[in-house]
C-alpha positions in Angstrom: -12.5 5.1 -8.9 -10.9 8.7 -9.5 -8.5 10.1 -6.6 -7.7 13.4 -5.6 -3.6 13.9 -4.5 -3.2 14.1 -0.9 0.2 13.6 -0.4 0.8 17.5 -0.4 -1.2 20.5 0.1 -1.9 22.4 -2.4 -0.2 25.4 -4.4 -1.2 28.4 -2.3 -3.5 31.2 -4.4 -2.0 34.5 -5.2 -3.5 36.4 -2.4 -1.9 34.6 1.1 -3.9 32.5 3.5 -4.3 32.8 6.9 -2.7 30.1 8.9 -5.4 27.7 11.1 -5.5 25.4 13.4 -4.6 22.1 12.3 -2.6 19.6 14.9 -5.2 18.5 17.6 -3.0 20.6 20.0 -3.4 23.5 18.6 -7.4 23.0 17.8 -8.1 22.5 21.5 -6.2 25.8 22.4 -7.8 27.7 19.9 -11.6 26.1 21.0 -10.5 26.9 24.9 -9.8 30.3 23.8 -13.0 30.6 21.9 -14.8 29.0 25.3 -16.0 26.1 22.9 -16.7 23.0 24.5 -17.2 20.5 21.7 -20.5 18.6 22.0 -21.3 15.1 21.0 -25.2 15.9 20.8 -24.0 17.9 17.9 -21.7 15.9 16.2 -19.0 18.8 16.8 -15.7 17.0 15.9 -12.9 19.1 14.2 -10.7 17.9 11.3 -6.9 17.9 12.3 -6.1 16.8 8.6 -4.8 19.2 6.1 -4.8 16.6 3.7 -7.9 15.5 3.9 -9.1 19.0 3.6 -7.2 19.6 0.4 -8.8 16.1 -1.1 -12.2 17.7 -0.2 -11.2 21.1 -1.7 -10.1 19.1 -5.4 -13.0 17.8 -5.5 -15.0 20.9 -5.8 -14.1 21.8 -9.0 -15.2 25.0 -9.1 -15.0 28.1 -12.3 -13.2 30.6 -11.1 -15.6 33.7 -10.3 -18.7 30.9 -9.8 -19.7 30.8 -5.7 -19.2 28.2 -3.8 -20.6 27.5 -0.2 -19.0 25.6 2.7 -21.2 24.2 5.1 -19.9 24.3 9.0 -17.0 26.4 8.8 -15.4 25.6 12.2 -11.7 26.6 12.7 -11.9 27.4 9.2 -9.3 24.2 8.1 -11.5 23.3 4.9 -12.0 27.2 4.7 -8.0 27.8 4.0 -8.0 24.5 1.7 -10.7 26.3 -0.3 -9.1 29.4 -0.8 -5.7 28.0 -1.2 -7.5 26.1 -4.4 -8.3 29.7 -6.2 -12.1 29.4 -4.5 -14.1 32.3 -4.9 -16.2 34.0 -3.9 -16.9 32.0 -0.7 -19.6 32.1 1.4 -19.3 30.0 4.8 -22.3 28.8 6.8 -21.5 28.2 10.3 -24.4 28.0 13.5 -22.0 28.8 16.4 -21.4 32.2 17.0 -17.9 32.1 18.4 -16.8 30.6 15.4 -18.7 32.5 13.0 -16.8 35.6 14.7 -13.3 33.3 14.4 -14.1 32.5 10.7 -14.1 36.5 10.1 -12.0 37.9 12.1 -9.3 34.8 10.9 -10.1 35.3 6.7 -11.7 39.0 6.4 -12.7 39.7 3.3 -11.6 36.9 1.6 -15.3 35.5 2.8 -18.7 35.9 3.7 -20.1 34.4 6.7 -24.0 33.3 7.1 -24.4 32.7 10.9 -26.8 30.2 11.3 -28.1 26.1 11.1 -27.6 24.4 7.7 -30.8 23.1 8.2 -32.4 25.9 8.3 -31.1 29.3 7.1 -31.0 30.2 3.3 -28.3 28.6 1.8 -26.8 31.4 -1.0 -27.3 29.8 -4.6 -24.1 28.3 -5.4 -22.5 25.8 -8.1 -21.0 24.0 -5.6 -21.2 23.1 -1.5 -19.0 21.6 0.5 -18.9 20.7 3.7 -17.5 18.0 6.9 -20.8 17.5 8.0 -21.9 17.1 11.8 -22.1 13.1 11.9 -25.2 13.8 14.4 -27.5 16.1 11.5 -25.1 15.2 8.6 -27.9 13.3 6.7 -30.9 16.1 7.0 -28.5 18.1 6.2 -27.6 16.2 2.7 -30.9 15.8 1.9 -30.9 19.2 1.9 -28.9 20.2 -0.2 -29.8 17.2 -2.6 -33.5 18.5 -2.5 -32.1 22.0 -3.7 -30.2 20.8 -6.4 -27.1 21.8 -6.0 -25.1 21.5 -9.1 -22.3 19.6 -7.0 -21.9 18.8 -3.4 -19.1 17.6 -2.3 -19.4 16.0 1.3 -17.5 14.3 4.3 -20.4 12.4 6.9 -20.3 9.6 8.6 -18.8 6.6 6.5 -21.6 4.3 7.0 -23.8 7.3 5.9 -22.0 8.4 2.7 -21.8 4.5 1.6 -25.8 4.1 2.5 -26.6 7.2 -0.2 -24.1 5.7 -2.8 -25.5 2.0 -2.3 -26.7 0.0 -5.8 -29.3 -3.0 -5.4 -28.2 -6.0 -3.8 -26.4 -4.2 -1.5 -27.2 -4.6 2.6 -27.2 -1.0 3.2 -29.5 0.2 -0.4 -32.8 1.9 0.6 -34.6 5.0 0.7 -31.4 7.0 0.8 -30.0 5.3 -2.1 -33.0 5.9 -4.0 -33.4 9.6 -3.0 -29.9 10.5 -3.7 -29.7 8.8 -7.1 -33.6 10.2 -7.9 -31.6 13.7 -8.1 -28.2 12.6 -9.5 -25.4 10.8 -9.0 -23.4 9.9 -5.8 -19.9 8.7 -6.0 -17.8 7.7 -3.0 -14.1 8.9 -2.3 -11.4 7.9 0.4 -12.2 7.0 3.5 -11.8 8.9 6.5 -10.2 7.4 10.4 -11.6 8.8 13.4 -8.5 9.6 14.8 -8.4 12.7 11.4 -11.1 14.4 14.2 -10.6 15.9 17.7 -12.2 14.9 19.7 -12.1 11.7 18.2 -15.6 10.4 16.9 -16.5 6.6 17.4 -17.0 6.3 13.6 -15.0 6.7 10.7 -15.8 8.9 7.8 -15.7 9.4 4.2 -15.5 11.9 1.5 -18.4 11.6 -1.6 -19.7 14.2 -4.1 -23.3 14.2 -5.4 -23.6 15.6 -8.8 -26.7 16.9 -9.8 -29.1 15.5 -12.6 -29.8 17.8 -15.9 -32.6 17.1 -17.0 -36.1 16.7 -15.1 -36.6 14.7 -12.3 -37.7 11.2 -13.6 -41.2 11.0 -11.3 -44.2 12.9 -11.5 -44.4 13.6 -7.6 -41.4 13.5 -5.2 -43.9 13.5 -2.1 -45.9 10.5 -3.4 -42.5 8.7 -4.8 -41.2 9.0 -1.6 -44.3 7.8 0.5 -44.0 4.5 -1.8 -40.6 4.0 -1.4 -41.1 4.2 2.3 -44.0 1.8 2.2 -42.1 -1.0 -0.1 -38.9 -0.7 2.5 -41.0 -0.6 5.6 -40.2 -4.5 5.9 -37.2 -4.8 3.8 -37.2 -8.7 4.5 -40.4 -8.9 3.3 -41.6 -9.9 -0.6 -42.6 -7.5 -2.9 -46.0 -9.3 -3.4 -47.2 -8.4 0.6 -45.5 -4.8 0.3 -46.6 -3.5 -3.3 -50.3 -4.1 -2.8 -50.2 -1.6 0.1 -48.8 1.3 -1.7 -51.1 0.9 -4.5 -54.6 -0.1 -3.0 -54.8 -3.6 -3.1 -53.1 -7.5 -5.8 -55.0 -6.1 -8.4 -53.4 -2.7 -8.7 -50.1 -4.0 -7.9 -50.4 -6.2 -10.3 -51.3 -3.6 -13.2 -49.1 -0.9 -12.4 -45.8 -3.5 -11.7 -46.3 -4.8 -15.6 -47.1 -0.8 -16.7 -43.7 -0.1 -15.0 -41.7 -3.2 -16.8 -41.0 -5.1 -13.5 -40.1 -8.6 -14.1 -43.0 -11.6 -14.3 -41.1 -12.9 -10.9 -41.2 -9.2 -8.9 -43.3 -10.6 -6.4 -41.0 -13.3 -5.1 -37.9 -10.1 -5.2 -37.4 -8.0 -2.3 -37.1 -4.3 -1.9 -33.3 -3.9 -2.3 -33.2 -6.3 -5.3 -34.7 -3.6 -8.1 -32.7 -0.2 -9.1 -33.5 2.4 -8.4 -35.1 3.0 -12.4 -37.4 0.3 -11.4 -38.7 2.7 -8.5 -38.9 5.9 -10.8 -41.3 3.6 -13.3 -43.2 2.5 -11.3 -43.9 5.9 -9.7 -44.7 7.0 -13.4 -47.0 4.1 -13.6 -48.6 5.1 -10.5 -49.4 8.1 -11.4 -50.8 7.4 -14.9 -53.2 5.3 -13.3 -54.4 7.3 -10.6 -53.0 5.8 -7.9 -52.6 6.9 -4.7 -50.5 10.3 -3.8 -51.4 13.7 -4.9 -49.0 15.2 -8.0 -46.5 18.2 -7.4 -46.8 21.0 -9.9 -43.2 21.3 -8.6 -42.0 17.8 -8.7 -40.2 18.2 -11.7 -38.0 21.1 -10.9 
């Protein structure tokens, strides 16, 4: 698995970068000065590791000249590791207000600022985004992103989240996630993060992935109806194939037909849910589909 250096940070850029907070010490005097109260509900924990930022900010691998977005600026430590890599132009979304202000009054120029929540504001068109996710929205907020197509997003969530949307079959955490992810590219996991790299400390650990994004056209007719099936067949994960396929299709007969149409094994019945790739999935959607089945198509689907 490929590794970004993090034993130093890196070289700085030509044009100097304005010192942050990094040491927990000095991130809680800068948040009491701000009159920030970090909140759980929101997943608001800060990074106190330079390092980790810089392995974030490697990873982005971004043209020079070519915009870049950071999700949930903060104190602005993954901000500095951006710029220090030659990043620009950046554009930094953040929803607080106080540290929206903090973000420009700390880097100027040297960034735009979008105040508002990555889940809903417009997110500037960018070839890559990067971003330590809140661990409380971090997945909605992925999707996101994934649904947009970013060319590359490079993430740190929750660890048990970023492993869930890298998963492969046969795996106890490979579901919908998994399948969405890899239905709009590919995911591939990084170092993993302790809790005690945050202050306040989260409960979890973390972990750095990227997700790069396909080329060529999405590989189902209709993302809506893909995903309804998808969440049909792993409704009862335990469960056989043979009881869960007949519901998304409208009855044994139809599961039957479109299972062979979609080159599932003779045994599929007897698998469950997490033992077929996601390819299997993307067939049998296009077998769905070319049969009539149920879910209306997307004239957008295949962006």
């Amino acid at each position: 698995m490929p590794t970004t250096s993090t034993g130093s940070l890196s070289p700085r850029s030509a044009e100097p970068v304005p010192d942050v907070p990094e040491r927990p010490d000095e991130i809680r005097a800068a948040l009491e000065r701000l009159g920030i109260r970090p909140s759980r509900a929101l997943g608001q924990s800060f990074l106190c590791d330079p390092f980790v930022a810089d392995a974030e900010a490697a990873l982005v691998e971004a043209t020079p000249g070519r915009p870049v977005v950071e999700i949930g600026g903060g104190l602005g430590v993954l901000t500095a590791a951006l710029l220090r890599r030659g990043v620009r132009p950046l554009t930094v979304v953040e929803r607080d207000a106080r540290l929206a202000g903090h973000l420009r009054k700390t880097f100027g120029s040297r960034i735009s600022v979008v105040e508002g929540d990555a889940l809903t504001v417009d997110v500037p068109p960018a070839d890559a985004v990067a971003g330590n996710l809140p661990f409380s929205s971090g997945t909605a907020i992925l999707r996101r992103l994934i649904e947009a197509r970013v060319p590359r997003i490079v993430f740190l969530l929750q660890r048990e989240v970023a492993e869930r949307a890298a998963a492969g079959p046969g795996s106890k955490v490979y579901g919908r996630l998994s399948i969405f992810a890899q239905l709009y590219g590919t995911v591939e996991l990084f170092r993993t993060v302790p809790a005690d790299a945050f202050t306040p400390r989260p409960e979890v650990e973390g972990r750095i992935g990227t997700h790069r994004a396909r080329a060529d056209p999405l590989p189902v007719p209709s993302v809506a109806a893909f995903e309804r099936t998808v969440r049909i067949l792993f409704s009862a994960r335990r469960k056989q194939l043979g009881n869960l396929l007949p519901r998304a299709t409208g009855g044994a007969t139809e599961a039957r037909r479109v299972a062979a149409s979609a080159g599932w094994p003779d045994h599929w019945a007897r698998l469950r849910p997490e033992d077929l790739d996601p390819e299997a999935y993307f067939a049998l959607a296009r077998a769905i589909d070319a049969v009539g089945g149920p879910g209306e198509r997307s004239s957008t689907s295949r962006r």
